[in-house]
N, C-alpha and C positions, 0 to 999 in steps of 0.2 A: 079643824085642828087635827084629828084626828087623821084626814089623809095625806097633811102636812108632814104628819110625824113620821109616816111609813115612807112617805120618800126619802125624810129626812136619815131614816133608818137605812135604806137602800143604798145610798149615796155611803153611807158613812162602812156600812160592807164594804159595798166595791172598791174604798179604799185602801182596803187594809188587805185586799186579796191581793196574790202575789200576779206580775204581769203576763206569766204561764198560762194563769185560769182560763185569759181570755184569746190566748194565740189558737188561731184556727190546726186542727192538723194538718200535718202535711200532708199532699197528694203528687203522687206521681205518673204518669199517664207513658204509657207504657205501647209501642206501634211494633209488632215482629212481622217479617217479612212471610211469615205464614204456621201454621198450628203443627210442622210436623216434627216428627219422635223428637229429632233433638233437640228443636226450638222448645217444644214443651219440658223437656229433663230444666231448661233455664228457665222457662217460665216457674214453676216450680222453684226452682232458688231463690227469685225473686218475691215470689209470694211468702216465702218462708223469709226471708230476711225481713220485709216490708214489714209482717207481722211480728219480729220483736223486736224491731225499732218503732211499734206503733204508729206506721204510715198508711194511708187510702193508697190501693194503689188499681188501676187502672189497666186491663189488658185489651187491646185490638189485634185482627189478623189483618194485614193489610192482604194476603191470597197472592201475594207477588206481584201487585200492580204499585206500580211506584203513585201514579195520580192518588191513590187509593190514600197509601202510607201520607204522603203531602198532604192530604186532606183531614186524615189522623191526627197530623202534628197541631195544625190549623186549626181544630176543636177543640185541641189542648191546650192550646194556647188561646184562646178564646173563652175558655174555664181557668183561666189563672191557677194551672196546676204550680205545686211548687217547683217541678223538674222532670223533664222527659226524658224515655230512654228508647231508644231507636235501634234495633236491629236492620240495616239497611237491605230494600227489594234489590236496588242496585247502588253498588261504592262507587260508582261513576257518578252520579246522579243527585248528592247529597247537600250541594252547597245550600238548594234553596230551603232547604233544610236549617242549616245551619243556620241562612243568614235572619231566616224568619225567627227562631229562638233565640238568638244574641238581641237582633232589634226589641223584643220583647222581656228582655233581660232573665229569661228562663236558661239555670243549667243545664246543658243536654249532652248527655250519655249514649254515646255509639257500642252496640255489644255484637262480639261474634265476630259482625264482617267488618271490617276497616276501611273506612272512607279511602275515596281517591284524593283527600284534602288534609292539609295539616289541621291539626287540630291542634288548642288553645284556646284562648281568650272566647270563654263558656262554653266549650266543647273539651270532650274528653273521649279517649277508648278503652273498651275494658273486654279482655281477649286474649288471642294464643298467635302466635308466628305458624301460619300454615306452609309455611318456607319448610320450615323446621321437621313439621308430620312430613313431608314428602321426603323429608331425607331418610329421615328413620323408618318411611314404610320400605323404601326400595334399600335402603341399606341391607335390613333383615332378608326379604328377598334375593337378595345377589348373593347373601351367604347361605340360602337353605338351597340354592341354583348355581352352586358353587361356581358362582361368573361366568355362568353360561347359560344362551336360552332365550328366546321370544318372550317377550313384557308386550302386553295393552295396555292401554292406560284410559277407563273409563271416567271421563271428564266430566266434573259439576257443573253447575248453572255459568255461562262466562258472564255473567252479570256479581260475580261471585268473586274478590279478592280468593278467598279461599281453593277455589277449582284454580284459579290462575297460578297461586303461588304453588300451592301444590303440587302443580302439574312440573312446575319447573324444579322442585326438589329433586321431583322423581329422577325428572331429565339430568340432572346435574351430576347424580349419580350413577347412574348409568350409564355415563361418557366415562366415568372411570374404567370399565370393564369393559374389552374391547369382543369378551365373548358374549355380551347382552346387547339386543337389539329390540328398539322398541319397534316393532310391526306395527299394532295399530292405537289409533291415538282421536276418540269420538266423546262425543256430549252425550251425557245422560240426564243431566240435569239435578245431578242429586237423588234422583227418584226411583225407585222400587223394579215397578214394574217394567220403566225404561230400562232401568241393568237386564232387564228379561229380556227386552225386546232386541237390544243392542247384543248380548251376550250369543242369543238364538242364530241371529244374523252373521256374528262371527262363526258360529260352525259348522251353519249352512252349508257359507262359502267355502270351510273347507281350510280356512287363514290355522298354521299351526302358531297355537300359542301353550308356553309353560308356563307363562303368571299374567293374573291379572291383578294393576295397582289403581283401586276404585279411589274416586276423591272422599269417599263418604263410605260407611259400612250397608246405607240403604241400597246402593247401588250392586255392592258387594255381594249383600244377599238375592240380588235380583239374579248375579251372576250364578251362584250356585243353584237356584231354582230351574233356570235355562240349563247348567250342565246336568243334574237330576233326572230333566226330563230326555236329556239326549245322554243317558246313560254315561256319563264322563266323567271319573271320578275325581274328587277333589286331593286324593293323595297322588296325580299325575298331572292336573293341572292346579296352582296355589293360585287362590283368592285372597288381598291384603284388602283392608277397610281404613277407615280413619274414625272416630268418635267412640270408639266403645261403648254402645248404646248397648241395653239389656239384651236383645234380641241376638245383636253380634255376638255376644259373649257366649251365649246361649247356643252360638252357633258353635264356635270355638270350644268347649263345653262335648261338643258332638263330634268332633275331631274333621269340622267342614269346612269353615274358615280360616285360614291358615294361622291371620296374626291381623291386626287393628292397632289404633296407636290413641291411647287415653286422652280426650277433649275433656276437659273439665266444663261440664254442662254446668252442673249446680255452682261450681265457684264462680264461672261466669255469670251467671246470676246474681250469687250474692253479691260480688264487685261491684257487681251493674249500679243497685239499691247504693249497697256504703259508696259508691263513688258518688252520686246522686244528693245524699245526704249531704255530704263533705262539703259539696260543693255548694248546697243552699245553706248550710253554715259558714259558707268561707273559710274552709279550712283547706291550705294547700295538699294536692296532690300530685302526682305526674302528669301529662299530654295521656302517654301513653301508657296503658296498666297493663303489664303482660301478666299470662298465666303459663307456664311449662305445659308441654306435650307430652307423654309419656308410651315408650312400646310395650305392648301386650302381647306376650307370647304363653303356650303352656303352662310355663315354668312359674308364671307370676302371676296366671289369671286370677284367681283368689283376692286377690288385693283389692281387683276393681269391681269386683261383682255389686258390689252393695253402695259404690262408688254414683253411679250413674242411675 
């Protein structure tokens, strides 16, 4: 009787508790294309949003290998996460991505870099026009070079929407001034030490350049480490960046990097998450969630310090 009564008791609980008590939380599983500075400024968003929306969330470094990230997605979805969010190794490269989380009927969240695929029907982006930074890095440029003058242009990962559109802002505007000419135009990869290597190599040879328009501000600063050590100063040759990471600023700050153009890391992040959520609620949203660019010069660096 007695142990009759306590299930009976039990049963008569769990009735009366509301259907909230027993919903699992939600998790999110989370794949970036790898752990550097500005991937982590949105990891960071994302862990901070995750946490007061009361979410599990999930981070992998896929290291730049696409097999890797694929494999990422595929344990995700093998743990019935509630919704994955994918910074892609490469936008070329994403369908089976996609097609693996829609079969699975998981929402999935592209951040950063933009698919080479429409997105919809359980696919979303949440992101900036890097169209857009390439205008405004060479824009400012052309007027501190008063439309005159040798432009490089150190080129991101080409697995990278991002180095591609960018690259062509730059070009775009550049065609308008018939005193700029771009000289030279190489891969870096996004990466640090590459702008060293690549930057070194240009004045080896001896290439005269007055700016250089990096895809990324890691590259940026690889550039001013190479002209430092080849005694080259930064108020005769201009260095531009893109993403406004701490260290950029930091540089600009020191009167070394000329100018950078605001990447919303953190709200890329947070998007990432509230799109995520949105979606495993069924609540509409756009395809596509932009985020604005914004130019960083002297005049306004203050604003972004605390930004990134």
């Amino acid at each position: 009787m007695k142990l009759s009564r306590r299930i009976f008791l039990a049963f008569a609980t769990a009735a009366i508790l509301p259907a909230s008590a027993f919903a699992q939380t939600p998790s999110i599983g989370v794949s970036l294309s790898a752990f550097d500075t500005f991937l982590t400024i949105v990891r960071g968003g994302m862990a901070k949003e995750a946490e007061n929306q009361k979410v599990k969330i999930q981070f992998e470094d896929a290291n730049n290998d696409v097999g890797r990230q694929v494999s990422q997605v595929e344990n995700f979805i093998a743990q019935r996460v509630s919704a994955i969010v994918v910074n892609p190794v490469d936008t070329a490269a994403t369908k089976r991505i996609s097609a693996a989380a829609r079969k699975a009927g998981i929402p999935l969240v592209y951040v950063n870099r933009k698919p080479d695929e429409k997105m919809g029907n359980g696919t979303v982006f949440v992101g900036s026009d890097s169209l857009v930074a390439g205008r405004l890095q060479m824009e400012e440029l052309a007027r501190r070079l008063n439309g005159k003058g040798n432009v490089a242009i150190m080129v991101g990962a080409l697995s990278s929407d991002a180095a591609i559109d960018r690259t062509k802002g730059v070009k775009e505007v550049a065609k308008k001034f018939p005193g700029i000419k771009i000289v030279e135009e190489q891969v870096a990869d996004f990466d640090r030490k590459k702008g060293i290597d690549l930057m070194a190599k240009w004045l080896s040879a001896g290439v005269k350049i007055d700016a250089i328009a990096a895809n990324n501000d890691e590259m940026a600063l690889g550039a001013l480490i190479a002209m430092k050590q080849a005694k080259v100063s930064p108020k005769t040759l201009l260095v531009a960046g893109v993403d406004a990471t701490p260290d950029a600023l930091s540089s600009m700050k020191s009167n070394e990097l000329a100018l950078t153009v605001f990447q919303d890391a953190k709200g890329q992040g947070t998007g990432a998450v509230q799109a995520a959520m949105k979606m495993v609620k069924k609540e509409k949203l756009p395809d596509m969630n932009m985020i604005p660019y914004e130019l960083v010069v002297q005049d306004n660096i203050a604003k972004y310090i605390s930004k990134n």
